[in-house]
C-alpha positions, 0 to 999 in steps of 0.5 A: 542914732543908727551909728551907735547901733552896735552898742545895743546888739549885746542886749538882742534878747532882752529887746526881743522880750520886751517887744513881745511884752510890748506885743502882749500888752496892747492885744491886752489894752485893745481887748479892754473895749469889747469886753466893755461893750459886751457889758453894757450890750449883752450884760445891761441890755440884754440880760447877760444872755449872748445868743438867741440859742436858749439853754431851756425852752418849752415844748410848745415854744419849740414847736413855734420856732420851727415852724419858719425854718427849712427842714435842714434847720428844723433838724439841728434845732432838734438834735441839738435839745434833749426833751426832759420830761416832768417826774422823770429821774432827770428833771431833778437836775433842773428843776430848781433852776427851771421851777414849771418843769414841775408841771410842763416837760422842756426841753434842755440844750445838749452840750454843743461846742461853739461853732454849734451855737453858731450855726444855730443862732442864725435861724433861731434869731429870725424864727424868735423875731417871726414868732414875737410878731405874730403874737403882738399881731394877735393882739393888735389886728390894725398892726397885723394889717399893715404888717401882712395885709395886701401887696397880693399875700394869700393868708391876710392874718388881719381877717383872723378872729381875735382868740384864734390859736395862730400858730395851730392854724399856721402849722396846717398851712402848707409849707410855702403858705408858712414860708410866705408869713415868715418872709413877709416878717422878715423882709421888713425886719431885715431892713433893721439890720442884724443887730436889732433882729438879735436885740429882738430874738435876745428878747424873746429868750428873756422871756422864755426864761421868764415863763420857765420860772427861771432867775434872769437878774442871777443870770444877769450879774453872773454875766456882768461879774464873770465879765467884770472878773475877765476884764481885771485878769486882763488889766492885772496882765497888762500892769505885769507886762507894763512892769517888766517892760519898764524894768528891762528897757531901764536896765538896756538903758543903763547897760548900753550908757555904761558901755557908751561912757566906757567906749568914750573913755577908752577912745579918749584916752587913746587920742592924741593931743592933735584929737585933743585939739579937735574935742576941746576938754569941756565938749568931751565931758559934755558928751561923756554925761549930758550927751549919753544921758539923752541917749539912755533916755531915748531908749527907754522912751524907745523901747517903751513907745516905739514899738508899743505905740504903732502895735496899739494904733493899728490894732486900734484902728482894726477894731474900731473898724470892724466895732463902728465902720460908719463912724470911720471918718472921725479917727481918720481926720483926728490923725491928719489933723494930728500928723500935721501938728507933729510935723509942724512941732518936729521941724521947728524943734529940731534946730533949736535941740542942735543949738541946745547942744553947742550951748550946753558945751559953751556953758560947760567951758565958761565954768571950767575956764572960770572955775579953774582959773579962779586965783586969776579972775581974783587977781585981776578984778575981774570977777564982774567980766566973769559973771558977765560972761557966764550970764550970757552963755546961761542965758541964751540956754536958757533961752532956746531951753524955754523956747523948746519947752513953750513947745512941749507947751503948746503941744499937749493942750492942742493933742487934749483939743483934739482928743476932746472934739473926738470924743464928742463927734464920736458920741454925737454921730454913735447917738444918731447911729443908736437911735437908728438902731444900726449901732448898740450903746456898748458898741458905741463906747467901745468905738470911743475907747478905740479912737482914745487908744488911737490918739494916745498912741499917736500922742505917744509918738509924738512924744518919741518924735519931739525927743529924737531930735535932740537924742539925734544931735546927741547920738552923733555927737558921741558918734563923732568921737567914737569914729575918730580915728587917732593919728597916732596908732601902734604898728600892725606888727610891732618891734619889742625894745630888746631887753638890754634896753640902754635908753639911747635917744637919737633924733635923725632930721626931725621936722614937726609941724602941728596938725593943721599948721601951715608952717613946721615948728621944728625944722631939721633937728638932730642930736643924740642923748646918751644914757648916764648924761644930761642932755638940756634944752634951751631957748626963748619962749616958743623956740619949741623946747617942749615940743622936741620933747613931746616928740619922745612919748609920741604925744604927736608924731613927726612929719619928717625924719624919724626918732630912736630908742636905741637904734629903733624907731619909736613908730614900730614899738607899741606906745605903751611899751614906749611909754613904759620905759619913760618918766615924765614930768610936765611942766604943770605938775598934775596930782589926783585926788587920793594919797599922796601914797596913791599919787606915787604909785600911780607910776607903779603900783606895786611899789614898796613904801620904802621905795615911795619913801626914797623916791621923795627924799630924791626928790626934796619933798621929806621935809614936807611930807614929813611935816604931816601928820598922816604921811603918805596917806595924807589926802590931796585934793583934786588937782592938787590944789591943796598943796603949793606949786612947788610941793606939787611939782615935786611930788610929781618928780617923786612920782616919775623917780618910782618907775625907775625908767631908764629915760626921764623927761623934765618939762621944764620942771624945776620952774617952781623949784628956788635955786637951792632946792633945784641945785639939791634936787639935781645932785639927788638925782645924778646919785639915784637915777645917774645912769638914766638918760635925761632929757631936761627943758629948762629957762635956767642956765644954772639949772643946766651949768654942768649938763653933757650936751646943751642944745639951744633952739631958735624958731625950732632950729638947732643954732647951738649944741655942745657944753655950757663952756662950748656954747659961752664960745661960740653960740650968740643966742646961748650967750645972750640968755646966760648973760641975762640970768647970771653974772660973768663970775657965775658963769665962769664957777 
């Protein structure tokens, strides 16, 4: 695919945003998680309160607290509240949240920032937890035993009487008696792990709160819904950045497909029929539709995955890391697992997307061969043959089509298996981990939603995986046809025609051989064709009549000798200024669908009706012109298939007389033409175009009779030139072809 990497480089910019968009979209879905644990951890668990820091606190709760903290922490706790005593002017800002301020002062939290908080929580956590133990160890002498009895402690609180304000006898303590307490609590909390000490010191907030008087469940559904709020800004950002990726990924797609096609065709119509040979007709349709259409559906798979899916699988695996780091086995052996099962799928399915391919080309050209061939599959009874053959193409497509898709089958059942077993290991091992309080319930889920995100990434990929192969085959499919440079090229610095260009054509020792041909097919042919004569070609079948002619319009270019228009080579003009000044009429008449007015004009354009009208009288078409109702806007179908073999014929004659070229070229063209039609046409034709040169392939010796130069081919060898009479003299093969088709007396008239 890389070789067609120039086609994306005008759409630089629009990919640039849409990896940005891609970008902002997974940090968008990989936050989704944590908001989701901040929910069920801090919103459901914990109340809605975030910090061990309190926005309220009593005065005696305050002087608890700081009882276990080292004079650095004391004072931060202190500057960082305000006391707000009861009757003063600023307690009316708090007592309708805080109530007991009406009999008791408090104190307020300051407005700090942050990293303020921060620092805070920690000594205030530990302080919380220190203070919650020894109260419950007021209330239950055998606990305070075993929590601060022994190992040598020199305050043993189990001793205390029952009723005794702990704290005030604590507070006369010296400072290493207070610090010996606080260690002993902590010490055994600290085995617990962070998240059990918040979840405890979180608790004593809570009630704090409580005793403040103030509403913890309006403070609860305030986190919850504020929460809530931020989580759907994030899903509505999220769909807004799906959207325009989407829509800008589609229209790359469409962009560069429409400059593919359009490449395609141009280098198509550039080829020469030695290319034509390699790229037979149905393959290059095949490439030009199916083939591209593949490639616009890989870029917008591309754009759309590529770069989203490894953005959100690493991401993915950051969070997750950082949200249960002891659960990190479960996501690694998903992804081997699922590695292994895209690699596997890839290396079956490529080969099969190759032979997909060719069978879709084969298919292509049985129906063109039987479409376009129909009156002679009828002829012939050979309807059954046909429908036989085209069986067997459609059916071994379908067959490596089903194949590939029992692939996809397979592979989506087996990424869901994958997906489910994850999920229940997950929710097996994050139980045990809750339990033992090493992990909180919204941390676990979150873990869950980033191994969902992981794997769906991973899915993601293989579906980009599975696809590329066949995307591969098609993009160098269409590559090869891009890169294939034609044989027949103009000069890097061409030679005009001069302008009183009179329509000489000379052939000097021409020698041709087709390209991968072992033999020529015309060998050492010379000759000169004047303006205002007729110079004919005449031969048994493959003699090479049609191809000396071919020669002219550079369809192929000789291998020997050189080729003139008045005295100039045709290799050192430009093929459309050669082209420009011939008429050609091949042996097939060719009609697009349209008019039979646009048919015409397709040799020029800008040609009046009067012109199209003279054009078809030369050319013996009034009468059926004339017959219908519409004239020149009558419609013909495409290929002409509406009208007879020799309408068509004529009409293409008429179409090469509206370029009033001085060089016509007839291919054998009055074959389809009866004698008395090709015997009017000819006296037409010498009154509207007689001092053009024209060269004529014909199988008729009548048609030729009164030509200037007749040249007679044999196995692609001059074996006679001159005049009908010249020729009835001394060329054998001449005499053989004209005996077989006229009388004596005819000859001689």
């Amino acid at each position: 695919m890389l070789r067609l990497r120039q086609y994306l480089k005008p759409y630089t910019l629009i990919i640039g945003v849409v990896i940005a968009l891609l970008f902002a979209q997974a940090m968008l879905d990989l936050a989704l998680p944590d908001y989701l644990a901040r929910i069920v951890n801090t919103g459901v668990q914990l109340n809605g309160i975030e910090t061990a820091v309190p926005e309220a606190l009593s005065q005696k709760r305050l002087e608890q607290l700081v009882l276990f903290m080292s004079d650095e922490d004391e004072t931060a706790v202190r500057e960082a509240f305000t006391l707000v005593e009861t009757g003063s002017a600023e307690a009316n800002n708090y007592i309708e949240t805080y109530p007991s301020l009406a009999q008791q002062s408090i104190y307020v939290l300051n407005d700090l920032s942050r990293d303020q908080l921060d620092q805070l929580n920690a000594p205030l956590a530990r302080s919380w937890v220190v203070v919650a133990a020894l109260e419950q160890a007021m209330k239950d002498p055998e606990a305070a035993a075993q929590m601060f009895g022994g190992g040598g402690a020199q305050f043993d609180l189990s001793r205390i009487p029952a009723g005794t304000d702990l704290f005030a006898l604590i507070a006369q303590l010296p400072a290493a008696q207070r610090d010996q307490i606080g260690s002993a609590i902590t010490e055994r909390i600290d085995a617990l792990g962070t998240s059990f000490i918040n979840q405890a010191a979180v608790a004593g907030v809570k009630a704090e709160y409580e005793a403040l008087g103030r509403d913890v469940t309006q403070l609860q559904t305030r986190y919850i819904l504020r929460t809530g709020a931020i989580m759907l800004v994030i899903t509505l950002l999220s769909a807004l950045c799906t959207i325009g990726v989407a829509y800008l990924a589609a229209r790359v797609a469409s962009a560069s497909g429409r400059d593919l096609r359009s490449a395609v065709f141009k280098k198509v119509e550039s080829f020469s029929s030695a290319e034509f040979d390699q790229f037979p007709t149905a393959s290059l349709i095949t490439r030009n539709t199916n083939d591209i259409t593949q490639l616009q559906m890989m870029t917008v798979i591309t754009l759309r995955l590529v770069f989203y899916a490894p953005i959100l699988g690493v991401g993915g695996i950051i969070r997750a890391m950082r949200t249960g780091p002891s659960m990190w086995w479960t996501i690694a052996l998903a992804v081997v697992i699922l590695i292994g099962v895209i690699i596997t799928l890839i290396s079956i399915a490529l080969p099969r997307f190759r032979i997909m391919q060719k069978l879709v080309d084969r298919l292509n050209l049985v129906a063109r061969e039987n479409l376009s061939g129909m009156l002679v599959v009828r002829a012939f009874n050979m309807e059954p043959f046909e429908e036989e053959r085209f069986d067997k193409a459609n059916d071994e497509l379908a067959a490596n089509t089903l194949f590939v898709g029992r692939l996809m089958a397979i592979m989506m059942p087996i990424m869901m298996l994958i997906l489910n077993i994850l999920s229940i290991t997950i929710l097996w091992v994050g139980a045990h981990q809750v339990e033992l309080g090493t992990m909180q319930v919204g941390d676990m889920m979150a873990f869950l939603q980033y191994a969902l995100q992981i794997v769906m990434a991973f899915l993601m990929m293989s579906m980009l995986f599975i696809l590329l192969p066949r995307a591969a085959v098609s993009a160098d499919r269409v590559a090869d046809v891009l890169e294939t440079e034609p044989i027949i090229l103009d000069p890097a610095q061409p030679v005009r025609l001069n302008g009183d260009f009179r329509g000489k054509v000379e052939f000097r020792n021409v020698s041709f051989r087709y390209p991968g041909a072992d033999e020529d097919v015309l060998h050492n042919i010379s000759f000169s064709a004047l303006p205002g004569e007729t110079t004919a070609f005449i031969g048994s079948t493959g003699s090479g009549k049609s191809t000396v002619v071919n020669l002219i319009p550079r369809f192929y270019d000789v291998t020997e000798g050189e080729i003139l228009l008045d005295d100039i080579d045709i290799r050192t003009v430009t093929q459309h200024e050669l082209r420009d000044r011939i008429g050609y009429i091949p042996q097939r008449g060719v009609l697009f669908s349209g008019t039979i007015a646009s048919n015409l004009r397709y040799a020029n354009e800008f040609a009046s009706d009067d012109e199209l009208l003279a054009a078809v009288a030369t050319a013996q078409a009034v009468d059926f012109v004339g017959s219908k109702p519409e004239g020149l806007n009558t419609e013909i179908s495409q290929g002409g298939t509406n009208v007879s073999g020799g309408q068509r014929q004529r009409l293409s004659i008429a179409r090469a007389l509206v370029k009033k070229a001085p060089i016509y070229i007839f291919d054998d063209t009055f074959s389809a033409l009866d004698f008395k039609t090709d015997a009017a046409l000819r006296r037409a034709l010498n009154r509207s175009v007689g001092q053009s040169t024209k060269l004529v392939v014909t199988q008729r010796v009548a048609t030729i009779k009164d030509a200037e130069q007749i040249i007679v081919l044999d196995n692609g060898r001059v074996v006679g030139q001159g005049t009908h009479e010249e020729l009835m003299e001394d060329c054998e093969t001449y005499q053989e072809i004209a005996l077989s088709q006229l009388s004596m007396e005819e000859l001689q008239s």
